[in-house]
N, C-alpha and C positions, 0 to 999 in steps of 0.2 A: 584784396578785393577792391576792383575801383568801383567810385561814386562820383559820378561828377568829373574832376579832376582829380581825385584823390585817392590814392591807395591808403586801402582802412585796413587793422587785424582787427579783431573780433569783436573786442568792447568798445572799440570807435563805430565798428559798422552798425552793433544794437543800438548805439545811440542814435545814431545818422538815420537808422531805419525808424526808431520809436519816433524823434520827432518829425520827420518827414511826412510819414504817415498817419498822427493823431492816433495812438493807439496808447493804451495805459499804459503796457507794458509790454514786453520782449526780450525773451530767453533763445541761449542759443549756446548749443554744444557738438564740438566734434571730436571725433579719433581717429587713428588710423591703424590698421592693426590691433586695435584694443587698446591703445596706447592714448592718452588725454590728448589733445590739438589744440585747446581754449573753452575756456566757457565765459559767458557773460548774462547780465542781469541787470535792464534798466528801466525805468519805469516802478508804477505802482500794483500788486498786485490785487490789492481792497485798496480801492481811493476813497471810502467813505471811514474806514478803520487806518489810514495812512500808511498799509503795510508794503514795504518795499519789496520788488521783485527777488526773486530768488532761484536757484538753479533746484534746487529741495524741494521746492511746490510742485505742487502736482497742479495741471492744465486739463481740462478737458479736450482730447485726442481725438474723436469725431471716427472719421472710417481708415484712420489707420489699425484700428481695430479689424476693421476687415483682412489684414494682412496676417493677424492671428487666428481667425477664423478659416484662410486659405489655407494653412499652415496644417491646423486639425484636420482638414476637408485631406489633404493629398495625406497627410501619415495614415490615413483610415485609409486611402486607394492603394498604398506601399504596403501597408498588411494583408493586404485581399480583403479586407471588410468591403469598401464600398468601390463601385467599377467609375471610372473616369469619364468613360464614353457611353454607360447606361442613361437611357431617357430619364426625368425626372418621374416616369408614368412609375418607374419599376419600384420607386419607394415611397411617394406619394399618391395620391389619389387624389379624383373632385378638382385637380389644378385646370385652365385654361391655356395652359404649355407643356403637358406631358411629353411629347417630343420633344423637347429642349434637353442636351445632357447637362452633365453635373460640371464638364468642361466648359463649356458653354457660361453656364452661369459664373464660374470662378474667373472666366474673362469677359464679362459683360459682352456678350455677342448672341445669345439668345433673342434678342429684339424683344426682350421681355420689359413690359411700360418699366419707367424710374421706381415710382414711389407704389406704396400697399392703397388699394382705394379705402375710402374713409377719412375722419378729419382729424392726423395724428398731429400734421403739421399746424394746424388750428388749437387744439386742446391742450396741445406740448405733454401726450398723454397717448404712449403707444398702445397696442392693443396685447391682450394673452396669446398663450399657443393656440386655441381654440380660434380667438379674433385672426388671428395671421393665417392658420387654414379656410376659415370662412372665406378669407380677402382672396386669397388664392384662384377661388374659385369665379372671380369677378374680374381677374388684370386680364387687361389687354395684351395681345403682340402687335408691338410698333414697328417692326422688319420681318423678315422672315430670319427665323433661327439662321446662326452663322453669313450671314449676307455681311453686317458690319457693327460696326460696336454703338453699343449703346449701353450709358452707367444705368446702374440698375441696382438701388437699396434694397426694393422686394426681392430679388433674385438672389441677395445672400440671405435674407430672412426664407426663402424655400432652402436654403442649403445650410443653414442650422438644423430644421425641420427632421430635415436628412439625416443630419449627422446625428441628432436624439433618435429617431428612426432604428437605425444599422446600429449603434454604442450602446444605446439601452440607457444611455444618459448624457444631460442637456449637454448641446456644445458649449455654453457657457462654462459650465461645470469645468467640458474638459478643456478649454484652452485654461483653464486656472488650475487645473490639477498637471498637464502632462506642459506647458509652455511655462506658466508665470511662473509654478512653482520651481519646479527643476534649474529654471535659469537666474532664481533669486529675485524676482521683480517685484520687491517687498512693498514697491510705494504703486502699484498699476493694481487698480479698483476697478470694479462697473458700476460703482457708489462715488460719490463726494467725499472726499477725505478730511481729516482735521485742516490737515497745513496744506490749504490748495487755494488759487487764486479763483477769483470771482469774475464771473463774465460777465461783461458790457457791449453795449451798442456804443457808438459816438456820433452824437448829432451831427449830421451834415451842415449846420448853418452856424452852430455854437461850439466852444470848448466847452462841452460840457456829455457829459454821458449817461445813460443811461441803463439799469440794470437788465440782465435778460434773464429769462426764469431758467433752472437746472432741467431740460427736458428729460421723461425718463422714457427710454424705446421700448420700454419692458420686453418682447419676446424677438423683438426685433435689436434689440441691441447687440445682437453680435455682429450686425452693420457697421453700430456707432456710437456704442455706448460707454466708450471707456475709458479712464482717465489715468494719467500717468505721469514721469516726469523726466527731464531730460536725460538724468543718471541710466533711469529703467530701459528708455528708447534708445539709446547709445549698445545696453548692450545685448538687445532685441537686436538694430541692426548689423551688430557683430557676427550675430546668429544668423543672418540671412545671408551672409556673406561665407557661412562657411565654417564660422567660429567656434560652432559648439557641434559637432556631428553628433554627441549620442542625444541629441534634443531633436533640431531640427539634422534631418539625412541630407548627405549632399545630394541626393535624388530628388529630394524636395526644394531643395536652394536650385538645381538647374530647372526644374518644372516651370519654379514660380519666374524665373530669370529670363527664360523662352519666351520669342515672340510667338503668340496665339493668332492676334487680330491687331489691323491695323489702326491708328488712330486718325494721323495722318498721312492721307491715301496719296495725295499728291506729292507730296516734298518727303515722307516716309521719317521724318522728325521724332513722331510719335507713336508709341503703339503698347499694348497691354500682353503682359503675362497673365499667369493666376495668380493673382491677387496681384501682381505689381506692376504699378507703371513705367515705360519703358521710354527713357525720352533722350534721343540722343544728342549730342553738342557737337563740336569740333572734333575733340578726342578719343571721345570716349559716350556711353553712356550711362546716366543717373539713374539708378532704378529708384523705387519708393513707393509712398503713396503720401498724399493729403487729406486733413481732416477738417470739416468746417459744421461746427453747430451751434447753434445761438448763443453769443459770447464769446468765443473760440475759431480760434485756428492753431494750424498745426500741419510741420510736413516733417518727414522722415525721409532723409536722401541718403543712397550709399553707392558705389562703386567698387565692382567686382575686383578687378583689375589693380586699384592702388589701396584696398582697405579702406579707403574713405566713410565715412558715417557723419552726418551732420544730422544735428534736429531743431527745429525751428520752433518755440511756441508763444502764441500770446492771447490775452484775453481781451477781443474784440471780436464782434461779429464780421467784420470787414474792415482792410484799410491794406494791409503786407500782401505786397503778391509772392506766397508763402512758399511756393512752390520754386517760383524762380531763385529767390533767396537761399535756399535751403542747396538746390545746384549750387547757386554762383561758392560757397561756403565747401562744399564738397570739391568742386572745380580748383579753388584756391589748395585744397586740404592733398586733392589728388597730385597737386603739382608744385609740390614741395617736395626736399628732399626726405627718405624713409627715415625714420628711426629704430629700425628692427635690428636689434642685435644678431653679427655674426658669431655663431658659434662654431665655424670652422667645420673642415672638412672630417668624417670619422667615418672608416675602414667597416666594412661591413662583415658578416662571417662567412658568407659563403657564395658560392651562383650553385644553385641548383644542378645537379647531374642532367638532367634532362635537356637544360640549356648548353650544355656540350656540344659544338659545332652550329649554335644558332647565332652567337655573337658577334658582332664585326660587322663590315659591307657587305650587301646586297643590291641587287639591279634590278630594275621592270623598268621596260618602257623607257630606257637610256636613262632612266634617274636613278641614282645612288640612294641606299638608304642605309643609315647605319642603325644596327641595334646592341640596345647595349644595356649591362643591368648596375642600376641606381636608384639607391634610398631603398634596398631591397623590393625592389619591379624591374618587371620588364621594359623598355622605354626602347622610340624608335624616333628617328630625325629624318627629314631631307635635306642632304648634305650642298643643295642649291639652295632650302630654306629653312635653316637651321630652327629657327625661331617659329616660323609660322608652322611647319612642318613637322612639330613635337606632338609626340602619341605615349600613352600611357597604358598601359596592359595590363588585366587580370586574367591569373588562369584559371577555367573552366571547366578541364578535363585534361586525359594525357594528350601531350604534345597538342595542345588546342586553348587557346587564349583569345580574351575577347578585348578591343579598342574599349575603352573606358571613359578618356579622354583627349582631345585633340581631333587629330587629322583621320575621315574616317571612323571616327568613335562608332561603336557599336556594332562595328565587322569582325567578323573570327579570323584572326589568325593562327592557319594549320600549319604544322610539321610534318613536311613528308620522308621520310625514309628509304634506305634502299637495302636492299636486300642484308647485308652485314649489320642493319641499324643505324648507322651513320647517318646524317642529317644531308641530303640530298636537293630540296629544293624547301621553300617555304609558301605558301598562299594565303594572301591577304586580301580579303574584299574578294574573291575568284581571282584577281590577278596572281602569276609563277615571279618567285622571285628566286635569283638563282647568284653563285658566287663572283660573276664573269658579265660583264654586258654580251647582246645575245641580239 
């Protein structure tokens, strides 16, 4: 990663960043594929107890917590518990955005105000479930639903509401029962922990800092209230990527992955899934989210495409633009070489009887397509764009399979027959594919 003139690895960059920045301390961990990348630890994490930083500490995480709240919000729509594109009317009441959906809110595009009215941000003292349905019925809309994005903390605090609602129990509960626990995330609290760093302000005119009080969101904390440590968010981002399916579905890894709404409208830079932010670079794009609460910051960045995971944290209220950091660290991570063991080629037992005379080249429309079965599936290619061109098939019924992944995802393709049974022609998307160009 450069700085200046200088290409840093990781524990020169925490350094480069902590004192550049005036911040007490700064953690910072990546992987790729689940596999370690570097960690670093510099700074202080108690400057009044001299406790040195540490990758073990847990940080206060701010609205990366919302990205496990998004998480519970779609595995309840993937059950048929809660509907994705239902108004917020069908399972709240008294709100001032009942037309807004549940989609909507998971991508801040409802135009629903930022914050709950009331003086949380004054007290450092959020309100009950009772206080958050009161507020509800007093927020403003600042756009008209779906017109354009707008962040919105109240907006996950109705979508907790929700999900206690349809579950029968808090979403707090269950992102710690069906997320923390299953995936081991022994050190990620919605409390203060024993071994966790302390968060500070830093004066702007002196070296010298200042303590910031432990805010508590109380029923609004599944916005942003939770604390964690780099170990735990390494292999949270692993899971978003794909890593863990019987936790998070890879239904819910593309959900959140999907652009929804755009950020920036003009150069298209940026833009929001549910729950994550979508921000593209040169190459490729960083998904994630940041977290920022009095004393703290914190970003979580990953990429689809090379396994990347980086996590950024420190205990200031300002000073890392944490966000960019957290990219440039993924950027560096994605564009290295892999370290994923080859485990070689291995023979599978069989191709389905049914796929008898479906394998091989096919034609539409003067392009070749070949289909072929591998890793036990069906799999199809354009033999003009090998790579860009790759589809992934599940089947659905007889002689009828559905794109899953890739080119066309989510088209049936049929098997048609001719009279003896014999495979005849195939249709994909309503296009005839046949053995011959035509």
């Amino acid at each position: 990663m450069r700085r200046g003139d200088r290409w840093l690895g990781i524990d020169d960059l925490a350094a480069w960043e902590q004192r550049t920045n005036r911040v007490p301390s700064l953690v910072i961990g990546a992987t790729r594929f689940a596999e370690p990348r570097g960690r670093a630890a510099v700074g202080l994490a108690d400057v009044e107890g001299h406790v040195p930083a540490d990758t073990g500490l847990a940080y206060r995480v701010g609205s990366i917590t919302k990205t496990f709240t998004a998480a519970v919000v779609l595995g309840l729509v993937e059950r048929g518990v809660l509907a994705l594109d239902a108004p917020v009317s069908t399972y709240l009441s008294g709100t001032t955005f009942g037309q807004v959906s549940v989609r909507m809110l998971l991508a801040h595009c409802g135009g629903v105000q930022r914050e709950l009215p009331g003086d949380m941000w004054a007290t450092m003292l959020g309100p009950d479930h009772e206080g958050v349905r009161a507020a509800l019925s007093e927020a403003e809309l600042v756009a008209e639903p779906g017109q354009r994005w707008h962040y919105s903390n109240l907006g996950y605090a109705a979508l907790g509401l929700i999900v206690g609602q349809v579950a029968g129990v808090g979403c707090a509960e269950l992102i710690s029962s069906r997320l923390w626990a299953p995936l081991g995330l022994s050190s990620t609290s919605w409390t203060r922990l024993a071994a966790s760093a302390v968060g500070y302000r830093v004066d702007p005119w002196a070296d010298v800092v200042h303590r910031e009080p432990d805010m508590d969101q109380a029923a609004v904390g599944v916005a942003g209230q939770s604390w964690s440590t780099v170990a735990d968010l390494l292999v949270w981002g692993n899971a978003l990527l794909g890593g863990a399916p019987e936790v998070v579905s890879p239904w819910v890894v593309d959900m959140m992955h999907t652009v929804h709404v755009m950020v920036d409208r003009e150069r298209w830079t940026s833009a929001w899934g549910l729950g994550l932010i979508l921000d593209r670079r040169d190459a490729f794009v960083v998904a994630g989210h940041t977290g920022a609460m009095p004393g703290f910051q914190s970003a979580l960045c990953l990429d689809r495409s090379s396994g990347a995971v980086a996590v950024v944290l420190s205990n200031a209220t300002r000073g890392v633009a944490i966000g960019q950091l957290g990219g440039d660290v993924v950027e560096a991570i994605a564009g290295s070489p892999p370290r994923a063991v080859d485990e070689g080629w291995q023979p599978c037992e069989g191709v389905p009887a049914e796929l008898e005379g479906v394998l091989g080249p096919w034609w539409s429309e003067s392009d070749e397509t070949v289909f072929t079965w591998r890793a036990g599936g069906l799999h199809a290619h354009l033999v003009s764009a090998p790579d860009a061109g790759r589809t992934r098939f599940a089947r659905i019924g007889p002689d009828s399979y559905r794109a899953v992944a890739g080119r066309w995802c989510g088209e049936r393709l049929r098997v048609g027959r001719d009279e003896q049974g014999a495979v005849s022609v195939l249709e994909w998307a309503s296009y005839p594919f046949t053995r011959a160009p035509r």
